[in-house]
N, CA, C and O atoms as a CHARMM CRD file, in Angstrom:
* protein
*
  224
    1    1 UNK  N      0.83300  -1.18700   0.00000 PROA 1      0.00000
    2    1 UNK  CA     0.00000   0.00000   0.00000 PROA 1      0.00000
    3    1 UNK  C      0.87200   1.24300   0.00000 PROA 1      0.00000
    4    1 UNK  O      1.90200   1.27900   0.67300 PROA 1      0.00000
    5    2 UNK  N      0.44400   2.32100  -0.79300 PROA 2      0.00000
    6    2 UNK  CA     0.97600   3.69500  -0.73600 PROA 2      0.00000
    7    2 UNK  C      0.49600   4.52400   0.16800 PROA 2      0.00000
    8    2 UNK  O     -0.73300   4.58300   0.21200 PROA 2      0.00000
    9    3 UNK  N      1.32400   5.44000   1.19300 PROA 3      0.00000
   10    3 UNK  CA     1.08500   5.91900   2.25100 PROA 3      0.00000
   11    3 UNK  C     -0.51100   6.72000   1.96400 PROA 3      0.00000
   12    3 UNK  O     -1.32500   6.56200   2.87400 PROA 3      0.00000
   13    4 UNK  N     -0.94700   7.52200   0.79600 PROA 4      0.00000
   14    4 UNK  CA    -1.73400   7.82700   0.21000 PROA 4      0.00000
   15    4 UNK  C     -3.12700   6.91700   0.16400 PROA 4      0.00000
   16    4 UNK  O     -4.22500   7.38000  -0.14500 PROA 4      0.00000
   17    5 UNK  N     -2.96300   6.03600   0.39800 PROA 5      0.00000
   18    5 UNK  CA    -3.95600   5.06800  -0.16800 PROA 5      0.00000
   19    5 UNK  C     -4.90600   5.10100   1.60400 PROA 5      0.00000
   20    5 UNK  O     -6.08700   4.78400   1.74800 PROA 5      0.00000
   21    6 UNK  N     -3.94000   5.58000   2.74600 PROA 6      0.00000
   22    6 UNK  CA    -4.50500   5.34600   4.34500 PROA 6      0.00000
   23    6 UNK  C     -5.88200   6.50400   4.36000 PROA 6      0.00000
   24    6 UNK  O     -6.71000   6.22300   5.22600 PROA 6      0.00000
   25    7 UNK  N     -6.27900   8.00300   3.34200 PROA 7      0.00000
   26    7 UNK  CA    -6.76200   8.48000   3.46900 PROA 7      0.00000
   27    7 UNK  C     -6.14500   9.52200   4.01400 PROA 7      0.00000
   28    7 UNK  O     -4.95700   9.37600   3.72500 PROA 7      0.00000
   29    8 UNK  N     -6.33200  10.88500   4.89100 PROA 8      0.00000
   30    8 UNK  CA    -5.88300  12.17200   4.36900 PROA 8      0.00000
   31    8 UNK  C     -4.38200  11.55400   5.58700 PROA 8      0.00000
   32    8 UNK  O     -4.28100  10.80200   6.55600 PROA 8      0.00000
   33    9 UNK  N     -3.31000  12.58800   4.61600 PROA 9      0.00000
   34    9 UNK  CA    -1.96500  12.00500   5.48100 PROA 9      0.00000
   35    9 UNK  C     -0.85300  13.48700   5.05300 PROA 9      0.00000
   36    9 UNK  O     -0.93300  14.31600   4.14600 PROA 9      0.00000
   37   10 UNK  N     -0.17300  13.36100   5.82700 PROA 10     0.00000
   38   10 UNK  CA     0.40700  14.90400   5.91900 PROA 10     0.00000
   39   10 UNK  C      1.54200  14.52900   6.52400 PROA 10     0.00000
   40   10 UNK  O      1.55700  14.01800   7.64400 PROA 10     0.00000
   41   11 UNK  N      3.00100  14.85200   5.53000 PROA 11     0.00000
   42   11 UNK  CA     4.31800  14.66600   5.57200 PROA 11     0.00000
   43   11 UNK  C      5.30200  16.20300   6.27400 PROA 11     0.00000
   44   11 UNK  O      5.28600  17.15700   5.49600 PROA 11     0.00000
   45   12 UNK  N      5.79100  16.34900   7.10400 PROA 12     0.00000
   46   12 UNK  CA     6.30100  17.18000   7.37500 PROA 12     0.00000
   47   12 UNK  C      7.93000  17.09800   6.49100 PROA 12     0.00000
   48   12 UNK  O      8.51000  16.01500   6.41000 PROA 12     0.00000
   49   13 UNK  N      8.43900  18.18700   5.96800 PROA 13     0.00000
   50   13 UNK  CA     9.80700  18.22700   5.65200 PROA 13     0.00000
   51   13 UNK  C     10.97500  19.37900   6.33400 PROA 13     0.00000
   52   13 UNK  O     10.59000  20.26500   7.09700 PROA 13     0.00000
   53   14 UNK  N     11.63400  19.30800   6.15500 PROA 14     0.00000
   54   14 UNK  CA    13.00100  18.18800   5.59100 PROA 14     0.00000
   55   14 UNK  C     12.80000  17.19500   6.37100 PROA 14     0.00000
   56   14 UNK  O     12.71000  16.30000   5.53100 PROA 14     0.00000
   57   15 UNK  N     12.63700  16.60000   7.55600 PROA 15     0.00000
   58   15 UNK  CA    12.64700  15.06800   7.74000 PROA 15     0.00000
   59   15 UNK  C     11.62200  14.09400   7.67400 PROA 15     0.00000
   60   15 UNK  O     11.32000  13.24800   8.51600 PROA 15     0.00000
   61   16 UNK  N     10.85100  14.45500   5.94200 PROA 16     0.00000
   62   16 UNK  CA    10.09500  13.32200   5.95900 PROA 16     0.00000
   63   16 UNK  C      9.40600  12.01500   6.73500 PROA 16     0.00000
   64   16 UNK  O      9.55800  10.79600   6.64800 PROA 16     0.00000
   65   17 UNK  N      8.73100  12.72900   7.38300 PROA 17     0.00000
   66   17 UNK  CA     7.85800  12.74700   8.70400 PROA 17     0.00000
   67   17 UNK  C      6.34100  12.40800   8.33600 PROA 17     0.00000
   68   17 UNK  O      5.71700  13.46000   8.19700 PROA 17     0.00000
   69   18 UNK  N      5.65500  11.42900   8.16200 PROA 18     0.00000
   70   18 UNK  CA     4.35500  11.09200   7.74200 PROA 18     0.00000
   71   18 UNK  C      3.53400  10.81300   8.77600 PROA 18     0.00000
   72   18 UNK  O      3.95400  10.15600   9.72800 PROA 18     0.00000
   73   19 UNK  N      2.10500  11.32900   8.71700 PROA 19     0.00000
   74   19 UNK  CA     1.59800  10.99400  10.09200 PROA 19     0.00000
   75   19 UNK  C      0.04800  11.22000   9.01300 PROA 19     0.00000
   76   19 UNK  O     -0.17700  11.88500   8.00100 PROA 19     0.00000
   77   20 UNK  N     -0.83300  10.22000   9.92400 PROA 20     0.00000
   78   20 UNK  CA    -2.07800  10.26100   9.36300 PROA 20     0.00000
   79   20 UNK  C     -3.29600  10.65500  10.30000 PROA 20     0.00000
   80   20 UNK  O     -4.02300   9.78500  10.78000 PROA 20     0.00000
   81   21 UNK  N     -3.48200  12.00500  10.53500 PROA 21     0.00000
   82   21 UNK  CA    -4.01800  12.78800  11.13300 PROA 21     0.00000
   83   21 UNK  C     -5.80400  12.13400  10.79200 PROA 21     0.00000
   84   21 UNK  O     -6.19900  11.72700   9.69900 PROA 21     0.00000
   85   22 UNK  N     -6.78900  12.22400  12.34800 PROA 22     0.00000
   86   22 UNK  CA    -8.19300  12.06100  11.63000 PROA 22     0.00000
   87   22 UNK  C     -9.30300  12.92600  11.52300 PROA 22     0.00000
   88   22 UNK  O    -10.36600  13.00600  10.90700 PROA 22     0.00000
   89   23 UNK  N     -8.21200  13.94400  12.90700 PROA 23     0.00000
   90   23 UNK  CA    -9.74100  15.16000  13.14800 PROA 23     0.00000
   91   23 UNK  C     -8.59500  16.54000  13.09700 PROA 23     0.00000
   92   23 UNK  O     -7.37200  16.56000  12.95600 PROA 23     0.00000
   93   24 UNK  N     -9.26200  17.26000  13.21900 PROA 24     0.00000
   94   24 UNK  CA    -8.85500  18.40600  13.42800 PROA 24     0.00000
   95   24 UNK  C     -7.85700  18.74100  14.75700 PROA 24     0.00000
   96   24 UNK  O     -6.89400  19.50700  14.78200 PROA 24     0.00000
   97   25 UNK  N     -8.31300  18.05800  15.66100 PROA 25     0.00000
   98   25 UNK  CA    -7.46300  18.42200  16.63400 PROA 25     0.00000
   99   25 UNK  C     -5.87600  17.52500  16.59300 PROA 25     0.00000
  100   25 UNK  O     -4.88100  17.86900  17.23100 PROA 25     0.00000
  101   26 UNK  N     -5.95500  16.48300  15.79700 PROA 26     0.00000
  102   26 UNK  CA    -4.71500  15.52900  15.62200 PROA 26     0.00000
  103   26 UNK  C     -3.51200  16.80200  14.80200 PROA 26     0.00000
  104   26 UNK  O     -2.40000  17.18300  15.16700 PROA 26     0.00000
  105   27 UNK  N     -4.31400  17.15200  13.65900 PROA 27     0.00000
  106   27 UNK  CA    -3.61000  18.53100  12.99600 PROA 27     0.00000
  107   27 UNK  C     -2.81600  19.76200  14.15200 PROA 27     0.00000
  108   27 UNK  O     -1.66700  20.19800  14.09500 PROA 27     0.00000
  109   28 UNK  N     -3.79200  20.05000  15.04700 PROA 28     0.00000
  110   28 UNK  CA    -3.47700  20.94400  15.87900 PROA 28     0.00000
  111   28 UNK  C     -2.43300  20.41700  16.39900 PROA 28     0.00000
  112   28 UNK  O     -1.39100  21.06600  16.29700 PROA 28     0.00000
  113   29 UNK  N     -2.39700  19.09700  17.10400 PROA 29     0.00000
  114   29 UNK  CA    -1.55500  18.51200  17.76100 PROA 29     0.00000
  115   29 UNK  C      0.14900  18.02100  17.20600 PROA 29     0.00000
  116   29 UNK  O      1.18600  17.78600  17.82600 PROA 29     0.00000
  117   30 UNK  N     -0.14400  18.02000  16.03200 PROA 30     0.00000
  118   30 UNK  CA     0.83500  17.59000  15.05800 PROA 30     0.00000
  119   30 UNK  C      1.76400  19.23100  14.79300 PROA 30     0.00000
  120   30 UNK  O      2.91300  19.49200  15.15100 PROA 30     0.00000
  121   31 UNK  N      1.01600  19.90500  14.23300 PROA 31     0.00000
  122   31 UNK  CA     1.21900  21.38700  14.12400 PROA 31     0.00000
  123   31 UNK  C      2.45600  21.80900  15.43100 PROA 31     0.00000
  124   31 UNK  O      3.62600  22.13000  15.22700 PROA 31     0.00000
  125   32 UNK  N      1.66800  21.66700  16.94200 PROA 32     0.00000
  126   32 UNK  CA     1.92500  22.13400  18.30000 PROA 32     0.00000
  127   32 UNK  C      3.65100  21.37600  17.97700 PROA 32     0.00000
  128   32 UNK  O      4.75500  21.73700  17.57100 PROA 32     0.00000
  129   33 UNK  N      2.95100  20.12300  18.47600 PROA 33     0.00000
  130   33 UNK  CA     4.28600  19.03900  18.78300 PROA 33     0.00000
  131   33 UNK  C      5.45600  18.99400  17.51800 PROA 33     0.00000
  132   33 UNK  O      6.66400  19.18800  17.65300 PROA 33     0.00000
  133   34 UNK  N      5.05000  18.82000  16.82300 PROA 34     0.00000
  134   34 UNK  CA     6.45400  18.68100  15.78600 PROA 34     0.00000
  135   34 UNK  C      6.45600  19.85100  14.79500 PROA 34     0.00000
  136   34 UNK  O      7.38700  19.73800  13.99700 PROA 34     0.00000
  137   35 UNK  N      5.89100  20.66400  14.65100 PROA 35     0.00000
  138   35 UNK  CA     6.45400  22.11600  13.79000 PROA 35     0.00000
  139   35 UNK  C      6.62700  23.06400  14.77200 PROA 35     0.00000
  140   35 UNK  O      7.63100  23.69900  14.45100 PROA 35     0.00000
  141   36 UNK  N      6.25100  23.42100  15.62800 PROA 36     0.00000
  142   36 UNK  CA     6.52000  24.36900  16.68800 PROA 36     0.00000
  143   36 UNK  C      7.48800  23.72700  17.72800 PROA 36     0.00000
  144   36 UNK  O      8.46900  24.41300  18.01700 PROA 36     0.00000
  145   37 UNK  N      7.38200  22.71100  18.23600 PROA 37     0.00000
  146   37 UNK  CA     7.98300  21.72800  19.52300 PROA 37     0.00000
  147   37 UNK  C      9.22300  21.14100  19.12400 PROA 37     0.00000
  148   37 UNK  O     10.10800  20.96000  19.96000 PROA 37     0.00000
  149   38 UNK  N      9.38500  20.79600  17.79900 PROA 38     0.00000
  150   38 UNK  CA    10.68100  19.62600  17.70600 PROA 38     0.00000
  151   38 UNK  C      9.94800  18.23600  18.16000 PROA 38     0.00000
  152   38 UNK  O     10.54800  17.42200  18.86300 PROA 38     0.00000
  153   39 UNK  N      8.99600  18.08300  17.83800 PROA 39     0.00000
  154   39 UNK  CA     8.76100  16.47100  18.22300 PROA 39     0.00000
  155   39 UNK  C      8.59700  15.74700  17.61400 PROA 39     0.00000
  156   39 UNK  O      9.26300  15.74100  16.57900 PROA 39     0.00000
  157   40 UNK  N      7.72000  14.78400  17.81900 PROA 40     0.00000
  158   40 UNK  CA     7.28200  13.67900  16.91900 PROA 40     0.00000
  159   40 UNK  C      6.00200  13.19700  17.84100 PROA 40     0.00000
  160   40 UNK  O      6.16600  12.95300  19.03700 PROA 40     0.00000
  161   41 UNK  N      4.64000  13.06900  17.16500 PROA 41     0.00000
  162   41 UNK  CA     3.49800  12.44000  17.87400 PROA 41     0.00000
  163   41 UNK  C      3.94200  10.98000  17.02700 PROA 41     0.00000
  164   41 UNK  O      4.03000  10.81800  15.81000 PROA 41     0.00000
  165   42 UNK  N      4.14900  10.12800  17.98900 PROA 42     0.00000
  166   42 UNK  CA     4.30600   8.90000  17.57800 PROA 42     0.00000
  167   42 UNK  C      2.94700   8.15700  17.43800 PROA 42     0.00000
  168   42 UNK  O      3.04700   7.25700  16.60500 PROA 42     0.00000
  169   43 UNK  N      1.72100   8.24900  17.98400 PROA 43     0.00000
  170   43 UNK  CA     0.51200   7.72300  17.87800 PROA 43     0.00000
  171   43 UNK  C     -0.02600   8.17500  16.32500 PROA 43     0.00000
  172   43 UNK  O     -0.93800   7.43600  15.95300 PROA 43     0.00000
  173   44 UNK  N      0.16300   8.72000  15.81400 PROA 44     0.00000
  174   44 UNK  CA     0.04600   9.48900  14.21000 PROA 44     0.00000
  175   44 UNK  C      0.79600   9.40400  13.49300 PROA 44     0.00000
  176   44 UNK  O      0.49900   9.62100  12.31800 PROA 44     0.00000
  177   45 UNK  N      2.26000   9.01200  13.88300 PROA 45     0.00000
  178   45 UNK  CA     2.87500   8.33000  12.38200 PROA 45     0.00000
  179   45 UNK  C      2.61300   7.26900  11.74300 PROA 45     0.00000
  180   45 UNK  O      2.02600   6.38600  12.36800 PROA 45     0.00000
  181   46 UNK  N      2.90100   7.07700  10.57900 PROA 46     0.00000
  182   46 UNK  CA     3.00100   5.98700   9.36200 PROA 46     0.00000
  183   46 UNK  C      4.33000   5.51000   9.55700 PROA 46     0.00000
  184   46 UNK  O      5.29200   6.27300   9.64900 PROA 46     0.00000
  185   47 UNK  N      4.40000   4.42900   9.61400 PROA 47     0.00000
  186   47 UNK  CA     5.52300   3.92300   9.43100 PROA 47     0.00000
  187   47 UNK  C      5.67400   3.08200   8.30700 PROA 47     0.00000
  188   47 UNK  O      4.78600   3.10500   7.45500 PROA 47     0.00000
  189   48 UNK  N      6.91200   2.14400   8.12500 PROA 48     0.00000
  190   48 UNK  CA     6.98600   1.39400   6.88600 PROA 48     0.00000
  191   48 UNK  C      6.10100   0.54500   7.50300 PROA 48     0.00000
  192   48 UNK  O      5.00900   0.42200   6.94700 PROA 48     0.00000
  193   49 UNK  N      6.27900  -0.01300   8.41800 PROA 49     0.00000
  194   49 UNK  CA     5.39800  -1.39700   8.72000 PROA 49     0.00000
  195   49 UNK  C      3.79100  -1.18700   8.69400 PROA 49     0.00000
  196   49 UNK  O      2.99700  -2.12800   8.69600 PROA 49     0.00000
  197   50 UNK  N      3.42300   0.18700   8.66800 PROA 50     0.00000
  198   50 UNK  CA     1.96500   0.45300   7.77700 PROA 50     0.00000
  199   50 UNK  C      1.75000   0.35600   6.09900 PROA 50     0.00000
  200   50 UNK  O      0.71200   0.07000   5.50300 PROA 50     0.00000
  201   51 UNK  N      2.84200   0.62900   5.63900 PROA 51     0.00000
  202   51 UNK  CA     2.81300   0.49800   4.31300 PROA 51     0.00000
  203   51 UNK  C      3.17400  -0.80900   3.79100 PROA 51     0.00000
  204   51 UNK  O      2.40000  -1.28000   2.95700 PROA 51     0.00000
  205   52 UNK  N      3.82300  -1.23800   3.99700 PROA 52     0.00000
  206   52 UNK  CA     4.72100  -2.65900   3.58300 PROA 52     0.00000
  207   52 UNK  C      4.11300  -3.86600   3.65200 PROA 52     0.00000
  208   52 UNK  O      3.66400  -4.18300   4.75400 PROA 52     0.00000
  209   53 UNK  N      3.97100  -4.72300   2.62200 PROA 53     0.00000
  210   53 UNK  CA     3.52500  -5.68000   2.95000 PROA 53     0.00000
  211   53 UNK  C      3.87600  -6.61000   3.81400 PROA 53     0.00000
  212   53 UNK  O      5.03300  -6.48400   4.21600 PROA 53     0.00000
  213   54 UNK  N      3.17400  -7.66200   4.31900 PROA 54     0.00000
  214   54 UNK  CA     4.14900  -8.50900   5.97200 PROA 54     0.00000
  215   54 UNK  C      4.63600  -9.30300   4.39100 PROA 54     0.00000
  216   54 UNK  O      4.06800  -9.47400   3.31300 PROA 54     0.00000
  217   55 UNK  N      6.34700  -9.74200   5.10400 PROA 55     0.00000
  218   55 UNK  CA     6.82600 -10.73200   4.48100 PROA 55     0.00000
  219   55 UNK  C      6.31400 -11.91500   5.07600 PROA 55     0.00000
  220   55 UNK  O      5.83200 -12.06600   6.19900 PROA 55     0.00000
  221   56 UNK  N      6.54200 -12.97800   3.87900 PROA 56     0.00000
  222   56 UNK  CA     6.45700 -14.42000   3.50500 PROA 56     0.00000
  223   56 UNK  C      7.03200 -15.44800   4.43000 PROA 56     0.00000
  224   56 UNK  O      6.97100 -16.64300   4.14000 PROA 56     0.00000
């Protein structure tokens, strides 16, 4: 699956940072914590192991 394919999803850059936000306040929170804060909401990222298929 393409990170795209999870429904609305929002990459922060330069460190290509994917997180799949569901309401409005996840945005806020994302916004707060990692563009203003230096963080990372880890409950809202994508990771590979969301995208990737399980191996064989």
């Amino acid at each position: 699956m393409e990170r795209c394919e999870f429904g609305p999803a929002m990459v922060i850059y330069p460190e290509g940072v994917w997180y799949r936000p569901a309401t409005t306040e996840d945005v806020e929170e994302i916004i707060q914590t990692h563009i203003l804060g230096g963080g990372r909401v880890a409950r809202l990222m994508l990771t590979e192991n969301d995208v990737l298929p399980p191996k064989a």
